[in-house]
PyMOL Python script that loads the backbone (N, CA, C, O; Angstrom):
from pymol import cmd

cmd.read_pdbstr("""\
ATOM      1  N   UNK A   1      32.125  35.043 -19.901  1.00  0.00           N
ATOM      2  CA  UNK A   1      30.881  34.325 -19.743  1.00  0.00           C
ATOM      3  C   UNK A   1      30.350  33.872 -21.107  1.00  0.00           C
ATOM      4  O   UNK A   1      29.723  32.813 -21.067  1.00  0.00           O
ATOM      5  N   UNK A   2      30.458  34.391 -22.172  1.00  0.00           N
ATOM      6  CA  UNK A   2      30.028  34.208 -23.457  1.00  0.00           C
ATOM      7  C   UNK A   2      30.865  33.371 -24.272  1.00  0.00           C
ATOM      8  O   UNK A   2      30.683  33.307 -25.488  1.00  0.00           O
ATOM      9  N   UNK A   3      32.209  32.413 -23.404  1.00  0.00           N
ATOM     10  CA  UNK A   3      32.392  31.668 -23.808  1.00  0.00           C
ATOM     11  C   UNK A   3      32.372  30.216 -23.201  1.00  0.00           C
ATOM     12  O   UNK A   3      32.714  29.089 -23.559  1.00  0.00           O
ATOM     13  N   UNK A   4      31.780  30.830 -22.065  1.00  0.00           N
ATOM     14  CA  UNK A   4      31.096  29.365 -21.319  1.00  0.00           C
ATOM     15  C   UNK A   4      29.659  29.455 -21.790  1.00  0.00           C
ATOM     16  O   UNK A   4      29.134  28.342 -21.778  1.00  0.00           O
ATOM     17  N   UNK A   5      28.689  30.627 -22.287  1.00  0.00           N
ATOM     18  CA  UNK A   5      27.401  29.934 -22.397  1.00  0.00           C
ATOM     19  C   UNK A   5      27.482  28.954 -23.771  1.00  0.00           C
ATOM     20  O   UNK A   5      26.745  28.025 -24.101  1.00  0.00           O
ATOM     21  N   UNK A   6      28.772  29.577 -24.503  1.00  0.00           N
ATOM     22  CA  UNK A   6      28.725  28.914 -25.870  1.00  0.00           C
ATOM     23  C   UNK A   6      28.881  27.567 -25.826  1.00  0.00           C
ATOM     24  O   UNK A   6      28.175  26.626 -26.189  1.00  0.00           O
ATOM     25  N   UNK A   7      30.345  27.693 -25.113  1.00  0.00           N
ATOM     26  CA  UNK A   7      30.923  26.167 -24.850  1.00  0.00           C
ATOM     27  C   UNK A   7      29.214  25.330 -24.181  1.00  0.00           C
ATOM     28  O   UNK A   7      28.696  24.433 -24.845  1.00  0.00           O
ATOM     29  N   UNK A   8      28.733  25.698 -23.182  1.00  0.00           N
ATOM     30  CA  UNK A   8      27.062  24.721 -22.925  1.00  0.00           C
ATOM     31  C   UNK A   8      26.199  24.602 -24.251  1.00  0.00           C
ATOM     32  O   UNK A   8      25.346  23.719 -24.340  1.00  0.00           O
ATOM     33  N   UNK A   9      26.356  25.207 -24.945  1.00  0.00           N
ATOM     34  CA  UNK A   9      25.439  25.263 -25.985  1.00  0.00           C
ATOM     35  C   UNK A   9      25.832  24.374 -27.460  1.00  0.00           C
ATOM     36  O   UNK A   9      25.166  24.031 -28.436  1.00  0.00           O
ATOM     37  N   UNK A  10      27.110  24.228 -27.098  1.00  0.00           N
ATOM     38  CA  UNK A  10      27.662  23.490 -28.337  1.00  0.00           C
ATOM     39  C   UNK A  10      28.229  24.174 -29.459  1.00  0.00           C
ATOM     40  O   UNK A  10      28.116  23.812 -30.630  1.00  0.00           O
ATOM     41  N   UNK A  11      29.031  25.489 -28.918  1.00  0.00           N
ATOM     42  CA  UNK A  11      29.100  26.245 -29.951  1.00  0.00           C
ATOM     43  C   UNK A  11      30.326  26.996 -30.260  1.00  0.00           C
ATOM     44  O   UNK A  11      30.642  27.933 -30.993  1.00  0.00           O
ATOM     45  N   UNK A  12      31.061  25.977 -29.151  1.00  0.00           N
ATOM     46  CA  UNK A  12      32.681  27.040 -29.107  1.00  0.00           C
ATOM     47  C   UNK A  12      33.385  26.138 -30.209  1.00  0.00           C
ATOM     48  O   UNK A  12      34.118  26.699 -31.023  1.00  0.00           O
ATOM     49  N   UNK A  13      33.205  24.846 -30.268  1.00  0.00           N
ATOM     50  CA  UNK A  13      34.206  24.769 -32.081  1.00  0.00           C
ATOM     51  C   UNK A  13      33.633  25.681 -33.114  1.00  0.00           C
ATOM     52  O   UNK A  13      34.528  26.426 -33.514  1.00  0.00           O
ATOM     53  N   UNK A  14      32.255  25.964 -33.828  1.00  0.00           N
ATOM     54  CA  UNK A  14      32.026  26.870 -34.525  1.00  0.00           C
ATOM     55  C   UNK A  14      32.781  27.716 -34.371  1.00  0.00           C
ATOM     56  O   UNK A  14      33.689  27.899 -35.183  1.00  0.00           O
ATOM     57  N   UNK A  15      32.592  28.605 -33.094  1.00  0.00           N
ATOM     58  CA  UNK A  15      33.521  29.897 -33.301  1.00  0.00           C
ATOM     59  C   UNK A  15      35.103  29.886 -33.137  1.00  0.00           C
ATOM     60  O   UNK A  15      35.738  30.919 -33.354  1.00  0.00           O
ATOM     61  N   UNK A  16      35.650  28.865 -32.804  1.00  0.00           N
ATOM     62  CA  UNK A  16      36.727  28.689 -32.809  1.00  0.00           C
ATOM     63  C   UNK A  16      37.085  28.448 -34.902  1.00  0.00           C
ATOM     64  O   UNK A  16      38.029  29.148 -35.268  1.00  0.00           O
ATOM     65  N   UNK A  17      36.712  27.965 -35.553  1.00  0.00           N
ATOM     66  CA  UNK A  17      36.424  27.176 -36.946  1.00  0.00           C
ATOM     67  C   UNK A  17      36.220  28.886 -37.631  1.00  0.00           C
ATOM     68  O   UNK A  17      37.110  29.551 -38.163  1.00  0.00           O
ATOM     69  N   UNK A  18      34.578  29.347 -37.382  1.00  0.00           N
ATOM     70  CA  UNK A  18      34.643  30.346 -38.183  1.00  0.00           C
ATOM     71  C   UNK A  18      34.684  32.486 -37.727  1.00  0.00           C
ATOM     72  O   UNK A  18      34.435  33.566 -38.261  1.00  0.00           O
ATOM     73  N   UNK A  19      35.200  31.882 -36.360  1.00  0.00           N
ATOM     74  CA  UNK A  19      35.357  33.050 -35.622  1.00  0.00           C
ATOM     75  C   UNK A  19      34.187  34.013 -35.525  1.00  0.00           C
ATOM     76  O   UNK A  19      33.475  34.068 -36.528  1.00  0.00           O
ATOM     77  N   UNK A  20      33.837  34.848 -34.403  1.00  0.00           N
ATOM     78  CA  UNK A  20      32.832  35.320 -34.322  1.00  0.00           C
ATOM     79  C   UNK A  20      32.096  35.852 -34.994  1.00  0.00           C
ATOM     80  O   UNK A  20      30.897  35.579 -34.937  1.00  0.00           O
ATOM     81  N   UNK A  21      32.697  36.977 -36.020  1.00  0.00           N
ATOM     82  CA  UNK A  21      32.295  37.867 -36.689  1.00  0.00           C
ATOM     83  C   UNK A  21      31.218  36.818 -38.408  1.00  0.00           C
ATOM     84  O   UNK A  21      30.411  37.184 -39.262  1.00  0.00           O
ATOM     85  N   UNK A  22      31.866  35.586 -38.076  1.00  0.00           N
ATOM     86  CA  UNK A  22      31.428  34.933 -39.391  1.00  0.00           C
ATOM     87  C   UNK A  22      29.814  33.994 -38.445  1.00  0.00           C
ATOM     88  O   UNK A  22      29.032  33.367 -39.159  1.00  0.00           O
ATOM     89  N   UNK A  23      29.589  34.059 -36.983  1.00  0.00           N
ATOM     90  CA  UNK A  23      28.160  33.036 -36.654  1.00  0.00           C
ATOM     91  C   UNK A  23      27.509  33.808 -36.946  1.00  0.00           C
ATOM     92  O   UNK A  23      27.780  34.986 -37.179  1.00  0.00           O
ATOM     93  N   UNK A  24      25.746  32.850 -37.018  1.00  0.00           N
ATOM     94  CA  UNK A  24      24.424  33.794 -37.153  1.00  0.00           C
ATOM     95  C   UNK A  24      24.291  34.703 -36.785  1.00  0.00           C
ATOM     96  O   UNK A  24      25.192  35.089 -36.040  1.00  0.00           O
ATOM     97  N   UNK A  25      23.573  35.290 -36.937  1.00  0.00           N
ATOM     98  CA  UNK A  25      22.379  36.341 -35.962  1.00  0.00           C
ATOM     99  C   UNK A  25      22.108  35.635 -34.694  1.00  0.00           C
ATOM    100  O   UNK A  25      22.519  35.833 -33.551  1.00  0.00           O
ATOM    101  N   UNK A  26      21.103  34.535 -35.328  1.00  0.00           N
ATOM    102  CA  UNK A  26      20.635  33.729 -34.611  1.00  0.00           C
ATOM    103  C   UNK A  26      21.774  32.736 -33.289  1.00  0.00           C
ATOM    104  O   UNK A  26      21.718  32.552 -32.074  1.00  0.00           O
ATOM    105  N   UNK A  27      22.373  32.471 -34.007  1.00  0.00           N
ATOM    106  CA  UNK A  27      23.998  31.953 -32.693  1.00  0.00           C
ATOM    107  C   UNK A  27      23.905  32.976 -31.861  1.00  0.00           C
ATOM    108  O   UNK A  27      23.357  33.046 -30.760  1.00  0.00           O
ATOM    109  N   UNK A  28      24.496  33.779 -32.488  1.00  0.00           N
ATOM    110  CA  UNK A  28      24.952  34.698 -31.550  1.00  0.00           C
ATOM    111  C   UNK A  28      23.884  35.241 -30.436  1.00  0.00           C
ATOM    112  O   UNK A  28      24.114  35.164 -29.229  1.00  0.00           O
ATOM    113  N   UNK A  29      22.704  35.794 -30.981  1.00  0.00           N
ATOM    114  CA  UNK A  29      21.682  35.536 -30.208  1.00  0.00           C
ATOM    115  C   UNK A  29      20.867  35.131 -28.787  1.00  0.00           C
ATOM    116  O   UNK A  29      20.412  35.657 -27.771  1.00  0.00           O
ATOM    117  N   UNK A  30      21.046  33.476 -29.616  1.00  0.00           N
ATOM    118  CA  UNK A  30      20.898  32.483 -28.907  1.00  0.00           C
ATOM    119  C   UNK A  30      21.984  32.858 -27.699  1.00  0.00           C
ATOM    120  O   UNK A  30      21.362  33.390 -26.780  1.00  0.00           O
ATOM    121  N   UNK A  31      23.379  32.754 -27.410  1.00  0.00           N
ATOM    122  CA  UNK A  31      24.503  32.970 -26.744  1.00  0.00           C
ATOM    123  C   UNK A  31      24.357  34.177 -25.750  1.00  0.00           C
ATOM    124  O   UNK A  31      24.799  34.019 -24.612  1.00  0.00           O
ATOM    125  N   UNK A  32      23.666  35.588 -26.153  1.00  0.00           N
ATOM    126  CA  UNK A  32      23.245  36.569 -25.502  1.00  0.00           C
ATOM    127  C   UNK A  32      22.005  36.171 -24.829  1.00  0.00           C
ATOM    128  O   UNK A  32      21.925  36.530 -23.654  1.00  0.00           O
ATOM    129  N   UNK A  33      21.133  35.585 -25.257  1.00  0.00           N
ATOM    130  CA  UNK A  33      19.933  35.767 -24.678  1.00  0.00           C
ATOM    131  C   UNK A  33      20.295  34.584 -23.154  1.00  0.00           C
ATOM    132  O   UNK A  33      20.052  35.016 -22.027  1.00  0.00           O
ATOM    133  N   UNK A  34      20.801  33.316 -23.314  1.00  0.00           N
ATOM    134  CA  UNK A  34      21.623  32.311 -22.213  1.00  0.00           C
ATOM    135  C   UNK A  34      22.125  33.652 -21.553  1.00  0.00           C
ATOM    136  O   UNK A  34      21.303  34.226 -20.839  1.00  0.00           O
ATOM    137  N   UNK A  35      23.359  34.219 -21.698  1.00  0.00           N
ATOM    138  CA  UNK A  35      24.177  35.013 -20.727  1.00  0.00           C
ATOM    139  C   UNK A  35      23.310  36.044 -20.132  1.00  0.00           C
ATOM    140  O   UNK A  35      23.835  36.423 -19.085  1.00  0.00           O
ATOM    141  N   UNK A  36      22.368  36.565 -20.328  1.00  0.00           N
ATOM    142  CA  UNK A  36      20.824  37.181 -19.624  1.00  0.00           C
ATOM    143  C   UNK A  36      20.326  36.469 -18.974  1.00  0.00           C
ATOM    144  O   UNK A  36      19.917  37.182 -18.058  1.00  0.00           O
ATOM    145  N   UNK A  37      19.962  35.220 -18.711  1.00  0.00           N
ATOM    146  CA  UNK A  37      19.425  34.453 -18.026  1.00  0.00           C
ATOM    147  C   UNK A  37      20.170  33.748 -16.869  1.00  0.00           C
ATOM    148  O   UNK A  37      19.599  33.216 -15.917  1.00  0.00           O
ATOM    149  N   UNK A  38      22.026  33.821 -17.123  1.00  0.00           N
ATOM    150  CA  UNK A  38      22.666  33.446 -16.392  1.00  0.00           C
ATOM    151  C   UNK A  38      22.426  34.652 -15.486  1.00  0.00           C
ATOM    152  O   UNK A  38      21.917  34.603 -14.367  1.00  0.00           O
ATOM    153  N   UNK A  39      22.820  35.633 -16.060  1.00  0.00           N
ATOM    154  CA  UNK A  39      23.296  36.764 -14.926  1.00  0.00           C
ATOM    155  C   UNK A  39      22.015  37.448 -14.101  1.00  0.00           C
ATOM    156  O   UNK A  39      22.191  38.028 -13.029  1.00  0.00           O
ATOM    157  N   UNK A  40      20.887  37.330 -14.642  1.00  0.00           N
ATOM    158  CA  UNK A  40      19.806  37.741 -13.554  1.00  0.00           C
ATOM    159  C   UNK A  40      18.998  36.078 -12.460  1.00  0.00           C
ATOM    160  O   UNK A  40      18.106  35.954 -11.621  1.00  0.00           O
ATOM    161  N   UNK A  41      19.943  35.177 -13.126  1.00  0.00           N
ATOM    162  CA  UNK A  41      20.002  34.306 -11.727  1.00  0.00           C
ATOM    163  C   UNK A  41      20.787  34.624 -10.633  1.00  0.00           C
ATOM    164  O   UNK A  41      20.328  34.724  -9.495  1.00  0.00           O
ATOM    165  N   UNK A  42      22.133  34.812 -10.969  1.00  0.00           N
ATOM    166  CA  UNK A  42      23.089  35.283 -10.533  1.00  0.00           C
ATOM    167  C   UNK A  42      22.787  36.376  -9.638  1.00  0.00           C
ATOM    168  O   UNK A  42      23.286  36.247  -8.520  1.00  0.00           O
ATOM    169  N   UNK A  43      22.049  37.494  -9.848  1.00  0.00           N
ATOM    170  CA  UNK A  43      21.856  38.792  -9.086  1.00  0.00           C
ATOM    171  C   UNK A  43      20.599  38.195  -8.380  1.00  0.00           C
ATOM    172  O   UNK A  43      20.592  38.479  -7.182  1.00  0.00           O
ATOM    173  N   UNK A  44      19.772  37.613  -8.696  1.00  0.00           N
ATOM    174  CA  UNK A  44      18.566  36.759  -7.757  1.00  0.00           C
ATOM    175  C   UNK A  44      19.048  36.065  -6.668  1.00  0.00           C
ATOM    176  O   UNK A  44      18.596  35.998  -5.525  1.00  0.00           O
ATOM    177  N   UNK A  45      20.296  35.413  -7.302  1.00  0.00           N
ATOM    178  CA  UNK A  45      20.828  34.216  -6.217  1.00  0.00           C
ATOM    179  C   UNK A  45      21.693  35.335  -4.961  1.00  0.00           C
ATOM    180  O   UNK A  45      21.678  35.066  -3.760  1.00  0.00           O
ATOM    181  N   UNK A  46      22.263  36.337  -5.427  1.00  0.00           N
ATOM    182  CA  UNK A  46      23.101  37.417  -4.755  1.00  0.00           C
ATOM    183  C   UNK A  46      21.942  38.338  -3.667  1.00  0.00           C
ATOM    184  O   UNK A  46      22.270  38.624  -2.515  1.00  0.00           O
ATOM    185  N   UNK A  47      20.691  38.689  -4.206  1.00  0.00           N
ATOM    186  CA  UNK A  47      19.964  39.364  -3.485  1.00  0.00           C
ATOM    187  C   UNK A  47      19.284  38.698  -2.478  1.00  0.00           C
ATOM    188  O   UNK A  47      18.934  39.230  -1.425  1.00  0.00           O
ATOM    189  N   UNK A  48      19.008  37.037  -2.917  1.00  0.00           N
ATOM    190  CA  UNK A  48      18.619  36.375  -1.547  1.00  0.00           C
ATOM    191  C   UNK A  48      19.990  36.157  -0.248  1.00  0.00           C
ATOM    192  O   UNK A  48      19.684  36.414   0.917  1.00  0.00           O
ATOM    193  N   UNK A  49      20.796  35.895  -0.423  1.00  0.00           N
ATOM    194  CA  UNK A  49      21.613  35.947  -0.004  1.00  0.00           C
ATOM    195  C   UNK A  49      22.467  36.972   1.055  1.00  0.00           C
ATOM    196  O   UNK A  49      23.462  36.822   1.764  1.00  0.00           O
ATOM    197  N   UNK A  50      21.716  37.876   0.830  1.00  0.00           N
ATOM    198  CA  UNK A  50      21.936  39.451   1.449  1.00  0.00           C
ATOM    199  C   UNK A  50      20.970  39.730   2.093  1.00  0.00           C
ATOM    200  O   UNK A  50      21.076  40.257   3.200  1.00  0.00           O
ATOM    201  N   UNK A  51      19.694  39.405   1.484  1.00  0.00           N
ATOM    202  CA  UNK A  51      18.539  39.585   2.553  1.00  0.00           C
ATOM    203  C   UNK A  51      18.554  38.150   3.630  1.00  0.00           C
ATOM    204  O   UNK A  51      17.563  37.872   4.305  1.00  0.00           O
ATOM    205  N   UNK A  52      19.524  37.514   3.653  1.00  0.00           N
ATOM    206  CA  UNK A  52      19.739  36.678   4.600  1.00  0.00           C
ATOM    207  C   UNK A  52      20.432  36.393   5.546  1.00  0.00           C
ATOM    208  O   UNK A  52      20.198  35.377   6.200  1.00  0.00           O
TER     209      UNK A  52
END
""", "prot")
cmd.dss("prot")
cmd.show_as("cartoon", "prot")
cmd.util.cbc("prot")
cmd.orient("prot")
């Protein structure tokens, strides 16, 4: 998943170029805080779905 939020974000040549360990704080970040927002849609979208 953290290389599809990147790839949306514009950020998989960077890490492809300077590999993970060399992006921001802030990149990286940015990349975690997206994949949090994916995945408690995800469990939102899963719990309506069940109560249905």
């Amino acid at each position: 998943m953290k290389y599809e939020v990147a790839a949306e974000l514009g950020l998989k040549d960077d890490i492809q170029e300077r590999g993970w360990e060399n992006m921001t704080t802030k990149e990286v970040g940015h990349i975690g805080g997206q994949m949090v927002k994916k995945l408690i849609t995800l469990a939102e979208e899963n719990l309506d779905s069940e109560r249905s």
